[in-house]
N, C-alpha and C positions, 0 to 999 in steps of 0.2 A: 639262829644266833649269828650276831656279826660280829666280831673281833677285831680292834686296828691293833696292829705289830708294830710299833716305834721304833723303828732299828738306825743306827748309823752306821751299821755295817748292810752293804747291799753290794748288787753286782754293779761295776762289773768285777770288784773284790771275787775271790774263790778261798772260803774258807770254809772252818766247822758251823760257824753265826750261819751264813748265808746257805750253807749247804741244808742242816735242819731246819730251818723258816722254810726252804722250797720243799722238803719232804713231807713236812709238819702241813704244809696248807695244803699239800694233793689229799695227803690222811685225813683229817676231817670235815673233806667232800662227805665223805660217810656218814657219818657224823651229822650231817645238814648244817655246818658251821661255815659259813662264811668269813675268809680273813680279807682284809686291806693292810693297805702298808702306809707308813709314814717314813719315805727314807730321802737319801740326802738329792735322790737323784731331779729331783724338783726344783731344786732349789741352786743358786750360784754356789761354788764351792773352795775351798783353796787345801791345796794338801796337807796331811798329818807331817809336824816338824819331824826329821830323820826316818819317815816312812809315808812319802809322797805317792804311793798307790793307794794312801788310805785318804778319800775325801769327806772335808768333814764343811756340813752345812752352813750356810753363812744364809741366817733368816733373824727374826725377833720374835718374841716370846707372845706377841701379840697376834701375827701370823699362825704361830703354831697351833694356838688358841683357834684361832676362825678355822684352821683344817682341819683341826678334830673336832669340833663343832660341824663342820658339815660333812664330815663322814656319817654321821647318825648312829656312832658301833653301838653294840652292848654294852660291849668292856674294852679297856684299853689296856695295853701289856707292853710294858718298855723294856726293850730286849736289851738295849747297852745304858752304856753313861757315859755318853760323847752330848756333844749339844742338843741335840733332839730329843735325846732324853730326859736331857734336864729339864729342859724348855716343857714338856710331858707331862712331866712330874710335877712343875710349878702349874702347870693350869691343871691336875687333876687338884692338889692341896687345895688353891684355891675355891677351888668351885667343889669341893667335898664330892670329889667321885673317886669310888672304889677302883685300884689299878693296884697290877699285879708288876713281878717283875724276874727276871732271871741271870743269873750269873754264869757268864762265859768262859770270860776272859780274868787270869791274874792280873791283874791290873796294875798292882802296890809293886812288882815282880818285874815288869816290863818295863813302868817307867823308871827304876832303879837300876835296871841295865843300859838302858840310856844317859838318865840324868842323876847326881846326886841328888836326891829325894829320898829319905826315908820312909820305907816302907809303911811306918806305922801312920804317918801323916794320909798316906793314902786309903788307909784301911778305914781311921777314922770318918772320915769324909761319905767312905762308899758304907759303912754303916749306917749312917745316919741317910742316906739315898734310898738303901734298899730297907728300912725297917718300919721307913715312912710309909710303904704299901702294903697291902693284905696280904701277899704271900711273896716267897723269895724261890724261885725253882734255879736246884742244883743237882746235876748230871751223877755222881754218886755220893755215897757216905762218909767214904775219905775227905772228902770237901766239904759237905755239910758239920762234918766233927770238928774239923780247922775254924770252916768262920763262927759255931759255933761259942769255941773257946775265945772268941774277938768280941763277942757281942753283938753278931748278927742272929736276929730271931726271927722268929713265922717261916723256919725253911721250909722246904717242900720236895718233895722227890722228883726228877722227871729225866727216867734215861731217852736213851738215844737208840735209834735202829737203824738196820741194814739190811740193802737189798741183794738177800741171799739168790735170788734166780740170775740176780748180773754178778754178782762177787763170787763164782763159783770154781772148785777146785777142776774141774774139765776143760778151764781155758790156759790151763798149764803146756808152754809150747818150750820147743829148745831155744835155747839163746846162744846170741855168738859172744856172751863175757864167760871167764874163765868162773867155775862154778868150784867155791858155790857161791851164791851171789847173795849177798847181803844188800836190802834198801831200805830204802826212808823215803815216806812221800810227803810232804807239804813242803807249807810258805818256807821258803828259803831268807830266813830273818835271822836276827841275832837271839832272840829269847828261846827259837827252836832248838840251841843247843848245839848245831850241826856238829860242831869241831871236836864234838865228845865222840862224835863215829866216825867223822874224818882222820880222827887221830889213832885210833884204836890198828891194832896190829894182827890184820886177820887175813885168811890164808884168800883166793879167790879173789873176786870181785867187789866193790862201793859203788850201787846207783844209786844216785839222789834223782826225785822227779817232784817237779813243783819251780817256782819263778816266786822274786823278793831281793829287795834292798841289797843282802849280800851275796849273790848269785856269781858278779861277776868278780869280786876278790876270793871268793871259794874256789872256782876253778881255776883262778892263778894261783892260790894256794897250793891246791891240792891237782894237779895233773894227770896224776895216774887214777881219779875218780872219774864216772862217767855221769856225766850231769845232763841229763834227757831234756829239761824244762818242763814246762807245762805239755800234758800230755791228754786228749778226750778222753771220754767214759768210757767207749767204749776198750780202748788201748791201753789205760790202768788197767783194767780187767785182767787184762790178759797181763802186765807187765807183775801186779800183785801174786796172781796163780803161777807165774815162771819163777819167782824169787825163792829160794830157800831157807832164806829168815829175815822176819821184817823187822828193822831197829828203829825203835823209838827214844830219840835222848833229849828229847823236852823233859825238862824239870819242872814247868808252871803251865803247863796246858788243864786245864781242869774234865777233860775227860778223851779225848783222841777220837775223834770218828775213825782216822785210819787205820787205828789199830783192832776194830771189829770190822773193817772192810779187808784186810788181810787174811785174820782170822776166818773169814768167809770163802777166800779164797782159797783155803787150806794150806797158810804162810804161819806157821810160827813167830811168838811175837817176842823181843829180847827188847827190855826196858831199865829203867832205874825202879827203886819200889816206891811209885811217888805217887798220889791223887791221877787217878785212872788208869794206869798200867796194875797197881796193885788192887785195885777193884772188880777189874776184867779179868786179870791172870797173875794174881797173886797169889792163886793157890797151886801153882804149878800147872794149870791143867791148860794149854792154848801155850804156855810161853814161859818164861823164865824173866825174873829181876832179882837184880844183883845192884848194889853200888859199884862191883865193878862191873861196867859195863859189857866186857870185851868178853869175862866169864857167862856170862849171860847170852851173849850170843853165840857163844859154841856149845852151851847146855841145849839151847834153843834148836840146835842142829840135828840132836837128837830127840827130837818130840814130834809123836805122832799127829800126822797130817789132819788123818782122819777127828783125832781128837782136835784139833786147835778148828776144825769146822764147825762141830756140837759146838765149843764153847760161844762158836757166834749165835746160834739157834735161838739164843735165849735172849734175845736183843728184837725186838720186833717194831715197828714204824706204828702202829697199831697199838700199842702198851705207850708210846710214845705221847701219842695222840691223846690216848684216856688219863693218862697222869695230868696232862697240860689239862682237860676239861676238868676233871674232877677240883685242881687248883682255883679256874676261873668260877667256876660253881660254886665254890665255896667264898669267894669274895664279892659276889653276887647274891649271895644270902639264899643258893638253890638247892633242889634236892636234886640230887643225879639223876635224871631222865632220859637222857641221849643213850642212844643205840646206834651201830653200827648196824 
């Protein structure tokens, strides 16, 4: 089978979008599944307004057309709702082919933190986007109940996994920040919430690691935090296993890769109780969520290591992989035949 992934998120972006598309396509080598890509990096581009590391495609709907046309896929699966999407989505309507689609990103959420936009204006819109396709894959149930209750239908289950032989608790080394060290790793933006754990009144150390928009007024902000940037694979590793509780204060992420890459790392995880923290470790067992955030991470302090690693166990790249086929199967009119 060949699959094109229609994304407008792509490298040299580093996010959740981008990080599962590249985990997602080594996974269903197995599989005998073939992916391609449609992303912006083809094509001329000009920056996202108020988030110019985000490039977004400057093409026609005409173009889009001829590319997916001679890719020859199976199926075609629109991973955002930026231009390429759209563009995607008008030439599958048009020519009556079957295509699938996934939700990432809060959308309604993000552009309300930027612009006066009501959220409901957004939601509407991205319903009518995703319910046009065969199926809508979303990372957990907290989020499928949400847009549920909006009037998004045909959801679809599809978690997320982690590479437990790299995110592992044995690359836990000393550090030179005064302990205990509390961090947060991703995009350094406004919707991540930062200034809910920058503000927070906690004993020890604040590392942030990750690069974004507001990067360099948080560290004029905030002085006495240690802001790493962007950091390789292999040095998270090790930065995740040294921490002694991981804080996540996004309120609109729709599910956290980092927070089962912590978890892996045998890092406790302290959150709000919001769509993915409360799906992953809402039952206490890995982490602690509180609305207040600060109680949450010194609950988190006390929770066994060993336990917040089982809780990642159950997140697999594999399970990942078969959610995503059995989706595109199903809007392909197949019976499940693929084997790993």
């Amino acid at each position: 089978m060949r699959i094109l992934m229609v994304t407008d998120a792509w490298r040299p972006q580093v996010n959740g979008v981008v990080h599962t598309l590249e985990r997602l396509t080594e996974t269903l080598k197995s599989f005998d599944v073939q992916v391609d890509f449609l992303t912006p990096n083809i094509f001329r581009t000009l920056p996202l307004p108020t988030y110019p590391d985000i490039r977004l495609a400057l093409t026609t709907p005409r173009h889009v057309a001829r590319l997916i046309d001679q890719r020859k896929a199976d199926h075609v699966h629109i991973v955002t709702e930026g231009p390429l999407g759209i563009m995607a989505r008008r030439y599958c309507r048009k020519t009556g082919r079957p295509f699938t689609t996934s939700y990432h990103t809060r959308f309604p959420e993000y552009l309300s933190a930027r612009l006066p936009v009501p959220e409901s204006w957004a939601y509407n819109w991205l319903r009518d986007f995703h319910n046009s396709g065969q199926g809508t894959l979303v990372a957990t149930q907290s989020l499928a109940d949400d847009l549920a209750s909006r009037g998004f239908n045909k959801l679809r289950p599809w978690t997320r996994g982690v590479d437990i032989d790299h995110f592992r608790p044995d690359k836990r080394k000393d550090t030179n920040f005064p302990r205990p060290v509390f961090l947060c790793v991703g995009r350094v933006a406004i919707e991540k919430n930062l200034t809910a754990f920058l503000d927070l009144d906690l004993p020890g150390s604040k590392v942030v690691v990750g690069e974004g928009p507001e990067l360099a007024k948080l560290k004029a902000r905030y002085p006495n935090a240690h802001f790493l940037g962007h950091r390789p694979n292999d040095e998270l590793a090790e930065i995740y296993a040294s921490a002694d509780v991981f804080v996540f204060p996004s309120r609109t992420d729709t599910f956290g890769n980092v927070i089962i890459e912590a978890l892996a790392s045998g890092t406790p995880v302290a959150a709000y109780p919001v769509t993915g923290p409360i799906d992953i470790v809402g039952d206490g067992i890995g982490g602690a969520v509180s609305e207040d955030l600060r109680e949450a991470a010194l609950a988190a302090l006390h929770i066994d290591r060993a336990e917040a690693r089982q809780r990642a166990m159950r997140y697999s790249w594999k399970a990942c992989a078969e959610m995503f086929l059995d989706v595109v199967e199903e809007a392909l009119g197949m019976p499940r035949t693929l084997a790993a």
